[in-house]
C-alpha positions as CSV (number, residue, x, y, z in Angstrom):
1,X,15.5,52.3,46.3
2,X,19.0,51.4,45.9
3,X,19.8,51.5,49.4
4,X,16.7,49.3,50.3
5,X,18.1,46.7,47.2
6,X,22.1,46.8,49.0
7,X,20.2,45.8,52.3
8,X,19.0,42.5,50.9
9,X,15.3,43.6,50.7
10,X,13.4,43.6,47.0
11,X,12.2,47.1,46.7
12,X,8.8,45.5,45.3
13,X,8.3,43.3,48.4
14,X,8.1,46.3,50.7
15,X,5.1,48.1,52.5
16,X,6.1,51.7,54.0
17,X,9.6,50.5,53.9
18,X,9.3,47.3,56.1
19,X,9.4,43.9,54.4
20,X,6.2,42.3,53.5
21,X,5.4,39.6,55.5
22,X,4.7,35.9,54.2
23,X,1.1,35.5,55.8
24,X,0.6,38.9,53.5
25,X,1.7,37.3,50.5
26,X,-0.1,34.3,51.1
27,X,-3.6,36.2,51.7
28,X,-2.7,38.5,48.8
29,X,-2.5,35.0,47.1
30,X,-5.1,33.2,47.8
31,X,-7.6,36.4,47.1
32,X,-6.4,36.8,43.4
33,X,-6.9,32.9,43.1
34,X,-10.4,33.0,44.7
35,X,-11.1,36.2,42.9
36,X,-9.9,34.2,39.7
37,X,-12.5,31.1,40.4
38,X,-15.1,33.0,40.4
39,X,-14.1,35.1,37.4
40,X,-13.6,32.1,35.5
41,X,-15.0,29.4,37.3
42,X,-13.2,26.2,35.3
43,X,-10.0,25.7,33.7
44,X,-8.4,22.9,30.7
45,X,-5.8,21.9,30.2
46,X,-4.7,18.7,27.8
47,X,-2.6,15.7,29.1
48,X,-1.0,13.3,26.6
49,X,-2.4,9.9,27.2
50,X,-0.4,7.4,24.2
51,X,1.7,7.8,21.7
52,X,3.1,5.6,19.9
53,X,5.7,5.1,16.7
54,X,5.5,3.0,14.1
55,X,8.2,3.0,11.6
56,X,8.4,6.8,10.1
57,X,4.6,7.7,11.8
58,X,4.5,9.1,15.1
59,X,1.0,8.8,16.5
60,X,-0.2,10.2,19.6
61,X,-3.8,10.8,21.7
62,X,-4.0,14.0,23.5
63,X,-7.2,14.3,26.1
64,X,-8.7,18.0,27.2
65,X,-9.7,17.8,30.8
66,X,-11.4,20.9,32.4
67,X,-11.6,21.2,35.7
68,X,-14.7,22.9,37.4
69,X,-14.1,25.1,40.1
70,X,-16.9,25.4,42.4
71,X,-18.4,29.2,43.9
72,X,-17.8,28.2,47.6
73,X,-13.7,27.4,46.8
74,X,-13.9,31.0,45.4
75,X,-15.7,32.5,47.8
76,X,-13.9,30.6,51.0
77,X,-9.7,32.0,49.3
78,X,-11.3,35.3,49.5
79,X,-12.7,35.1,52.8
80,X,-9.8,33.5,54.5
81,X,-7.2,35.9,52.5
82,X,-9.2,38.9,53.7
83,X,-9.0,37.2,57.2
84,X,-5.5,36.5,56.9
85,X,-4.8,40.3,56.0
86,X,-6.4,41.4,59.0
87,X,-5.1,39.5,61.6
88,X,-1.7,39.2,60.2
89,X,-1.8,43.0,59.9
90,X,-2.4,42.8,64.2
91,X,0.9,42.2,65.9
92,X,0.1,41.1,69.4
């Protein structure tokens, strides 16, 4: 491991000692996020929208939004990740 880390390659980014590529990280990627969709299939979050101050009172509006994330997006990161994997694991 050390002798991997001296060469200027991260031991954790490494597949039977060869660098992983970025098209693998970016399939890995996109499946966890597609996997995560479906798992979860919306997310919030909360976005300040006015505030204002008036003397010693601070006033402020905060909205929740939640996003809907729809089966197909899901579905299509884990296809194209599982493609990606493939035929970026196929060197021509």
């Amino acid at each position: 491991m050390v002798a991997v880390w001296a060469r200027g390659q991260h031991p954790h980014l490494t597949t039977q000692g060869k660098p992983m590529s970025s098209t693998k990280i970016i399939a890995i990627v996109l499946i966890v996020a597609g996997a995560l969709g479906l798992a979860y299939g919306k997310f919030s979050y909360t976005k300040d929208t006015h505030e204002a101050k008036v003397g010693p009172l601070e006033l402020s509006v905060k909205d929740k939004e939640t996003v809907n994330i729809p089966q197909w997006a899901g579905i299509g990161a884990i296809v194209i990740g599982a493609g990606l994997l493939l035929v970026g694991g196929r060197r021509v």
